[in-house]
Every structure is written in structure tokens, then in C-alpha cells.
Residue, then its C-alpha position, 0 to 999 in steps of 0.5 A: x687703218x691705212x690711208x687709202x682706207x681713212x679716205x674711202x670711209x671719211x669720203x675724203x677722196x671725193x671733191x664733193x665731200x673735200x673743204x673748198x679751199x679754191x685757188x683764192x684761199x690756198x695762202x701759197x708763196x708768190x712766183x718768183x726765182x729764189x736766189x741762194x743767199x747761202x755759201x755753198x758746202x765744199x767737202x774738197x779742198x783745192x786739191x781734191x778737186x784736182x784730184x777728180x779733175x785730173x782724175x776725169x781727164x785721164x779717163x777722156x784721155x787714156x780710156x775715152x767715151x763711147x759715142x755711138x751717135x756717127x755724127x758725133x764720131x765725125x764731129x770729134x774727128x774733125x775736132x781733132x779727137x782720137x776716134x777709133x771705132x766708137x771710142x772717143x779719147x779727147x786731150x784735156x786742153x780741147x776740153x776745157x777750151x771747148x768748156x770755156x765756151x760755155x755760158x756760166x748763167x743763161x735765161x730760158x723763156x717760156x711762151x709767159x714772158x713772166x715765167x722767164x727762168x735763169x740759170x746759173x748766178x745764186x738761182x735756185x731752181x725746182x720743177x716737177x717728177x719726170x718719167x716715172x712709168x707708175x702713178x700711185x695716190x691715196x684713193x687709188x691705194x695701190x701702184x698702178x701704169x700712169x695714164x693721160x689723164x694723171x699725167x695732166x692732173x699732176x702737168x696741173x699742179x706743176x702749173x699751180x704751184x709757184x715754187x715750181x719754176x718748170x715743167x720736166x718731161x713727162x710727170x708720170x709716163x701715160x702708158x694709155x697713149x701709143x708711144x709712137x704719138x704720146x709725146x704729141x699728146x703730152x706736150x699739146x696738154x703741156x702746153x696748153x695747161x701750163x705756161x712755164x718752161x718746157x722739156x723736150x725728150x732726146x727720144x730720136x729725131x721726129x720727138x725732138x723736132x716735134x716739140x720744138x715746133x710745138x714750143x715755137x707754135x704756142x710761143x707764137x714764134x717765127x723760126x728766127x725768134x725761136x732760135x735766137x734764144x732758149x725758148x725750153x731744154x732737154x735733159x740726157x743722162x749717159x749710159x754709165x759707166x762711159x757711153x753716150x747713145x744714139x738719140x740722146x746726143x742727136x737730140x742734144x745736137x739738134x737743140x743745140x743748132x736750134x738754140x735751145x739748152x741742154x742739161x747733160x747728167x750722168x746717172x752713176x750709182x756707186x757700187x753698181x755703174x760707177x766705183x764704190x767710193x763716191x770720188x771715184x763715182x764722181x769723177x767718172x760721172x764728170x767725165x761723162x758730162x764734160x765730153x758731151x759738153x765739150x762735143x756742144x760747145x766744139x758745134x755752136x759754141x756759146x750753147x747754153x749747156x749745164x752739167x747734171x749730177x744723179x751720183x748716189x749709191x746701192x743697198x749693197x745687200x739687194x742691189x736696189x738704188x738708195x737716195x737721199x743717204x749722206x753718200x748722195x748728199x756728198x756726191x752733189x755737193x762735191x759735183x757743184x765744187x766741180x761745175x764751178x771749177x769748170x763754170x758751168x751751171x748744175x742740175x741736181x734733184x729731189x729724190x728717195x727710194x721710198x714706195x709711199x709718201x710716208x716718213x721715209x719719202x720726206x726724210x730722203x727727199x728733204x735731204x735731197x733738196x737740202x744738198x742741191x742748195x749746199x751744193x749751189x745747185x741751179x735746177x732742181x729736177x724732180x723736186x715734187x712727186x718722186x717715189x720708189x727711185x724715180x718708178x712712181x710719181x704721186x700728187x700727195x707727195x707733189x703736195x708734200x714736197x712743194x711745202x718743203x720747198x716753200x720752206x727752202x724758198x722762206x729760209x732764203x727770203x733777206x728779210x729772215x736774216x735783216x739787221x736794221x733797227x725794226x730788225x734788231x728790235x730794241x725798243x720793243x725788247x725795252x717796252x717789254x722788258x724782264x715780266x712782259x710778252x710780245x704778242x700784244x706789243x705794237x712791233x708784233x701786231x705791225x708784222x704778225x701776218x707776214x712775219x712766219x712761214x705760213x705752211x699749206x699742208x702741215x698742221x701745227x695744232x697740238x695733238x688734241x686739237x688735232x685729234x679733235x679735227x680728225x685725227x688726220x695725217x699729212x697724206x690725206x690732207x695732201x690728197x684733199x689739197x690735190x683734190x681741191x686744186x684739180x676741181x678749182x684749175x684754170x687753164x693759163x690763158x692761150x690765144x685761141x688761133x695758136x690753140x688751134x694752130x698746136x692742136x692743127x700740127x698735133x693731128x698732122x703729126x699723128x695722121x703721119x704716124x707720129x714717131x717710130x717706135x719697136x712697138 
């Protein structure tokens, strides 16, 4: 019996018949910005990391980047750039001193001054799935086009979920609402159903400019007090292998003037967009983000930048794009030998090519997780609610993943790792000696409660136990805690003059056609 069918007979999909577990009852992890105590990974020596950086300068140098932003053109002429055509090449000493103007931590503020975020240091960072244009859960049991009211349930998880320190772009694409106005209405429910940092899409000019003043509106913020400091971000990938387009950079230069951080991440799949082997698929995505970078920093130096890395590679025999593999794994942990080369901060992602939330989707994503903490990653975008590569977002899996990154928060906490003498612990080792246990001794009952992770999706009775209780597997009770959570949600608090001030520019905006599409 598949899980969709599990739930319609068991009655599981509806709130009504679910456990009330509330807010006050689901024992998640505090808020707070996870600092990875680990040293990173380095799979390159010295040299090999001079390797792809000489290797992504010579291709700045004697191949370039097509940049078919005009402003972007004019602005490297006037940096002293070759310029022929749309081909940009760029001598190495401009770009690393354009890179050295870059911020190696910055903070960004959201409109909840207590859900500041920073970037960059030994924080770690994750926020929700972005852009999926499909949404699929257990009760639905089938793929389906993402609509307002999914994309809002799944904005309502990134707002309960304290590991989740950020709210990408769209959770799922609401292919109900007309694209001409879909970034009004998404980011009015953004801004009123979470209070953490926001993205904005470099989308053409009228998207971009509309939620900054969006962010600046529910922030309460004057223009100088939104442009003194990064209130949100955006986040562009080029268009491998070596081409940036037209909106994407334009929407980077308005944030940048405005103050506001940009991520910039290269999508190369090896074998496909960029060399089979994975130093040459590296190489070529540095390449990318570093001639952007340097183009941001070469107009305000000093602009909060990071470089992103979605390095990963295909099924040779289908062509179909694979996450999670040893190879991607690799790919981010050599790309954050690299951002450190260059001091910058990095993006990775949680991510897998799975179509369900089954083994496979947390095997993949597990890995994919597990290389942005080996690589020293600072932002962690898609880390809850990926799958089919990025074409479905999913509440079971948003669940699912947010108990792996709790676990990852856990792993970090110092306490785990202390070594004082309550730690090491040997007068409890001596009062119970060779023929006791510990269970009962004073140490353990002083510490019980706190001492283990304490998971809010997994079950860890044994197979009878459990079998007793219903025989019922992860997905469903991810889909019940999804259930419970959205029926329980409270908006964060708005003061009711802004509200009515973001909901007053939503309908001015739209009243004049909101942004242009082909459509």
C-alpha cells in the first residue's frame, strides 16, 4: 500500500483526525546561528588549489565571459577590461583586486532584528527549497504545478522551523497567480507570514525593485536606513558554461547600489555544462562567479558578495542531473577551499534527484548537507523540501530534512565535545563500577533530559513497538507534523499601519500591470 493510500484510509491527511501536537508540544531546537566547530575537508593540496585558480584565471584572461547586460559591458570598458562584443576578458591582478574588496563576513537583517543572520566566520547557515515549479504531498499522492496556497503553507514551515535561519525564493513556483504579478503576492505572504531574511529574484528590473521597497516597507525603514546595511539578498546562477544574462546581473547591480547581498552561483553539471572531470567543472564554475563578483565589487566596492556552488554531475546514460553523489560531494568541499582562497563566503545546497521522500531523497540530501558542513559552507540554500533535482518541493520532505539539520545543529553544540570534570565523568564511573548502570546514578538523572538529541520526526521504538502503534513509516508522520504545524500557525507579529502600507503598494503595483512578462 503506498503512502498516499496508508493516509486517506488511516484518515491521517486530515488535521481533524491527526494527534494535536501544537506549537507548545513539538520539543524543536531553539533559534539560533549554528557555529561549525569542525575543520573543513580539503581534498586539494596547495597546489591544486593553484591549479584551478590559474586554471579560472586563464579562462577570464584568454577565453572571457559573455556578458550580455550592456551595462555590464560599459562598466568593464570603463574598468579597463577587453570588451569585444559581448566577450569580456579580464587580466587576473583586476580580478583579485576587485576580490579583495569583498567582505569575507557580513550580517544581513531582516524586519525581526532577533532574526539577524551572518554570514561568513564558522556560521552555518540553512533555508528552505526555492523555485520548484511542482509540489507533491502524501495526501495529494501525485505530482501536481505548485499554487499560492502551497507555496504559503510551505513559506509557514520555513517561519516555524528554528534551523531554518532564512526564506529563499519561491518554495514552490504558484503557477495559479499570473507571472506578471506572482512576485507581489508571494512576497506580501512572505513578508507577512515570516519575519526572517528575504530573497528577492533578478527577474528584470520592475521584480527586483518591487521587493526591495517591499522589504524596506515592512521593515519600517526610511530609504537611508534600508540602504545602510543588507536588509535581504539575491541569489543568480550564470548560464553555463561562461555566460551571464541580462537580468540576472542587472538585478545584482541594482542590489549592490542599494546595499543589499548578492549570492552569485554558477549551476555546472559535469559532463553536461561543464568538463566531465570535476577540477575542470570547478574550475569553470569559479571562473563564472569570480567575473561577476569582481564586476560588484569594481561598482561599490566593499558590497556584500558570496560565491555559490551547485558543481555536481549527470547519469552518463540518460543525461538527467544527479545530486548528492561522491562527485558533488567533492565539487563543494573543493569550492570552499577555493572561496577561501579568495576570502569569500559560500553557498552551498541541500539537494537530490529523488521524485519522493523515500530512502533515496534523504540518503542524497544527507550527503548534500554533510559536504556544506565539510566544506565550510556559510549559506545553505535548499536544505529542507527538495526533490526530483530541484522540480518538486514537498512539506514531508521539508519535515524530514529539518530533523537531519537539527541533528547537524546537535553535532555541533561544544557541550557534545566538553571535557571538564562533570564531562570526563569519574566519580560516576567509580560509584558504579564493573557490575552496575548508570541509568539511576545522580549524574544521569541531573542531565537526562538534555543530554541526547531528541528527534521530532524519527521513532526510535523498536519494531513492535512500533508496529503496535501503526506500523507508520517516516513520510506519514512527516505529513501529520505538516498537518499539525499549518492547523496550529500564527502569523509573526506586523504592526498593522505597515501591513496596510505593504498591502496598499501590492495593489498599486498590480493596478499598474505589475512586471512584464512574454505572457
Amino acid at each position: 500500500m503506498s503512502d498516499a493510500s496508508k493516509i486517506r484510509k488511516r484518515g491521517g491527511g486530515r488535521a481533524g483526525n491527526a494527534t494535536r501536537r501544537g506549537t507548545a508540544t513539538i520539543e524543536q531546537m531553539p533559534w539560533r546561528l549554528p557555529i561549525n566547530t569542525d575543520r573543513p575537508t580539503e581534498p586539494l593540496g596547495e597546489e591544486g588549489v593553484l591549479a584551478i585558480h590559474d586554471g579560472a584565471m586563464r579562462i577570464l584572461e584568454e577565453i572571457g565571459i559573455e556578458f550580455l547586460n550592456e551595462e555590464a559591458l560599459d562598466l568593464f570598458k570603463q574598468a579597463g577590461c577587453t570588451v569585444n562584443g559581448t566577450n569580456v576578458r579580464m587580466g587576473r591582478d583586476w580580478v583579485m583586486e576587485m576580490l579583495g574588496h569583498a567582505p569575507a563576513q557580513f550580517d544581513i537583517t531582516p524586519r525581526n532584528p532577533d532574526k539577524k543572520i551572518t554570514l561568513g566566520g564558522k556560521h552555518i547557515l540553512f533555508g528552505n527549497v526555492s523555485s520548484p515549479p511542482n509540489y507533491y504531498d502524501l495526501e495529494i499522492g501525485k505530482k501536481v504545478s505548485g499554487t499560492r496556497a502551497q507555496c504559503a503553507n510551505l513559506l509557514r514551515l520555513t517561519q516555524y522551523f528554528n534551523c531554518i535561519h532564512f526564506a529563499g525564493g519561491y518554495p514552490v513556483e504558484p503557477v495559479d497567480v499570473h507571472a506578471s504579478v506572482r512576485h507581489l503576492d508571494v512576497v506580501y505572504d512572505k513578508m507577512t507570514l515570516t519575519d526572517k531574511v528575504a530573497h528577492a529574484y533578478s527577474l528584470g528590473k520592475e521584480r527586483v525593485e518591487d521587493v526591495m521597497e517591499m522589504v524596506r516597507i515592512a521593515g519600517g525603514m526610511t530609504e537611508e536606513e534600508f540602504a545602510s546595511k543588507p536588509h535581504m539578498y539575491t541569489n543568480i546562477n550564470s548560464t553555463s558554461p561562461l555566460k551571464h544574462d541580462v537580468p540576472m546581473i542587472d538585478g545584482c547591480l541594482r542590489c549592490v547600489r542599494r546595499g543589499q547581498a548578492v549570492v552569485v552561483t554558477p549551476f555546472t553539471l559535469a559532463g553536461a555544462m561543464a568538463p566531465v572531470t570535476m577540477s575542470g567543472a570547478v574550475t569553470l564554475s569559479i571562473a563564472e562567479a569570480v567575473s561577476a563578483i569582481a564586476l560588484f565589487q569594481y561598482v561599490r566596492p566593499g558590497a556584500p558578495c558570496m560565491i555559490g556552488t551547485f558543481t555536481s554531475n549527470v547519469d552518463m546514460k540518460s543525461g538527467a542531473p544527479a545530486f548528492g553523489t561522491p562527485e558533488y560531494m567533492r565539487a563543494t568541499q573543493m569550492t570552499g577551499q577555493m572561496a577561501r582562497f579568495y576570502g569569500l563566503p559560500m553557498r552551498a545546497s541541500g539537494v537530490c534527484a529523488a521524485n519522493v521522500p523515500d530512502g533515496q531523497a534523504m540518503w542524497e540530501t544527507s550527503n548534500s548537507l554533510w559536504s556544506a558542513v565539510q566544506s565550510g559552507t556559510h549559506m545553505v540554500y535548499h536544505a529542507a523540501g527538495w526533490l526530483e533535482g530541484g522540480l518538486i518541493a514537498c512539506p514531508e520532505k521539508f519535515i524530514m530534512d529539518c530533523e537531519v539539520i537539527q541533528m547537524i545543529q546537535r553535532y555541533m553544540e561544544p557541550e557534545v565535545v566538553a571535557t571538564g570534570p562533570d564531562d570526563i565523568a569519574f566519580d560516576a564511573i567509580k560509584e558504579v563500577g564493573p557490575n552496575g548502570h548508570f541509568f539511576g546514578i545522580q549524574h544521569t538523572q541531573d542531565r537526562y533530559e538534555k543530554a541526547f538529541y531528541q528527534p521530532i520526526v524519527s521513532d526510535w521504538r523498536n519494531f513492535e513497538a512500533w508496529e503496535v502503534a501503526g506500523a507508520v513509516w517516516t513520510p506519514e508522520r512527516a505529513h501529520r507534523l505538516f498537518k499539525d504545524i499549518i492547523a496550529s500557525f500564527e502569523e509573526p507579529p506586523m504592526d498593522v499601519a505597515i501591513k496596510e502600507e505593504l498591502k496598499a503598494f501590492v495593489d498599486r503595483r498590480k493596478s499598474e500591470g505589475g512586471a512584464p512578462t512574454d505572457f
